[in-house]
N, C-alpha and C positions, 0 to 999 in steps of 0.2 A: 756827623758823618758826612761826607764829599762822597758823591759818587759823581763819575764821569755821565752824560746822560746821552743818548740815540744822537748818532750824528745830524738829525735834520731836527731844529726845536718841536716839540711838543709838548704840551700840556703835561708837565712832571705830576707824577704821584708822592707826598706830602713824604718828606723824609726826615730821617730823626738827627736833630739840630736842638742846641737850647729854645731857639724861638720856634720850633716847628714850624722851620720855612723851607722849599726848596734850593738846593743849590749846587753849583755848579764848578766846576776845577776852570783855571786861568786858561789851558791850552784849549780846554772845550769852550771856552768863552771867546778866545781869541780866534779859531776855527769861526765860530758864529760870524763873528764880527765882522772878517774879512769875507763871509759869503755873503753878508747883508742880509741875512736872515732874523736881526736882532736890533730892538735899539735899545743902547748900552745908556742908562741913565749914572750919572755921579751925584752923591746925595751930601756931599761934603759941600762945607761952607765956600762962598765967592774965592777968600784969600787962598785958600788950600788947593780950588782948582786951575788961579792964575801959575801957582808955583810951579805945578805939575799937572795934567792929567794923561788919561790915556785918549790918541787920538779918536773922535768920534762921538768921545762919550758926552752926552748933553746936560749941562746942568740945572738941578734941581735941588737948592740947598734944603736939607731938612728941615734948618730953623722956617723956612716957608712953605715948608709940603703940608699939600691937605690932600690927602687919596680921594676926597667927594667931587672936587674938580679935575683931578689927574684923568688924562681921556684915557679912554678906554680901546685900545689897539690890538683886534683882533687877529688879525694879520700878522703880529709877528711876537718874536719874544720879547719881553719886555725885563732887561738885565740890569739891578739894580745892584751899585758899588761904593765903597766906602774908601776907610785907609785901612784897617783890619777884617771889616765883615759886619761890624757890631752896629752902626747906624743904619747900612743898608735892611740890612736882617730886620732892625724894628720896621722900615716904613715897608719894605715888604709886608710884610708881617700886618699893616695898616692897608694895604692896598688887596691883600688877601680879604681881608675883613669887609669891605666893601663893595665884594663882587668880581673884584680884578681875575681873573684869569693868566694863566701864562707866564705869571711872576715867578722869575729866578732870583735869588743872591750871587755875586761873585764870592765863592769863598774865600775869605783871607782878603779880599778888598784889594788895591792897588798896590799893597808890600805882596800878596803873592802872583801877580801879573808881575810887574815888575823880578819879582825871580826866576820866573817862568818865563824869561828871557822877553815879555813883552814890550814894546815901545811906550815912550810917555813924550809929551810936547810940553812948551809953556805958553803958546801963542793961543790967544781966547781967539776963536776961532767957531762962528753958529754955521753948524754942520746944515749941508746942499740936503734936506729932505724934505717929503711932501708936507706941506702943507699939514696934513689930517695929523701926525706926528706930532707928538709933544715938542714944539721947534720953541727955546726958552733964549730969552733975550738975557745979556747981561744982568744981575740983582734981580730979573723980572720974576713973575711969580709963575705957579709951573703948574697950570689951567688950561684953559682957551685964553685969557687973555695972554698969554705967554705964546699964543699963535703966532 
């Protein structure tokens, strides 16, 4: 189930999904986005986000996600994306387990952004944010050392 969530991110209440992860619809994702209340993680592999992604979002490929080092970002939502929903969902799912707080899925992953009229780029491109933000380098892994 998708439900749309409180215009301003908050701490969702656990909603009913196969993974029993929180999640969020494309337009309420896109809203976030563009008020900067959110940072948008892509959990798809290197090749899949030169091809496409949506602008902003930072990458974190699954195949090197470890939730025990992903920092912990109080301050804001923390929106995890895939191509359908189903990779996101697990490391959600992994970053719930470990304490994380604030964790969304995009429902339906970057095919329902993308219908939902949102934009996508190809240009790799390490998104202007602070420092303390999960800022991930090319291939790099998606820790502190990905500072």
């Amino acid at each position: 189930m998708t439900v749309q969530l409180a215009a301003r991110p908050a701490a969702p209440e656990s909603l009913s999904n196969p993974l029993d992860v929180p999640e969020a619809d494309a337009l309420t994702v896109r809203r976030w986005l563009e008020a900067g209340e959110i940072v948008l993680v892509d959990v798809r592999e290197t090749s899949e986000y030169e091809q496409e992604h949506i602008p902003g979002a930072v990458l974190c490929p699954l195949s090197v996600f470890d939730p025990d080092v992903f920092p912990k970002i109080p301050e804001k939502m923390v929106v995890l994306h895939c191509a359908i929903g189903r990779r996101s969902a697990a490391a959600a799912k992994q970053l719930l387990g470990t304490g994380h707080t604030r964790i969304i899925n995009l429902a339906g992953g970057i095919k329902a952004w993308k219908e939902a009229g949102g934009p996508t780029e190809t240009q790799f491109i390490v998104p202007d944010i602070p420092k303390k933000l999960p800022l991930l380098k090319k291939d790099g892994p998606c820790g502190p050392e990905g500072l």
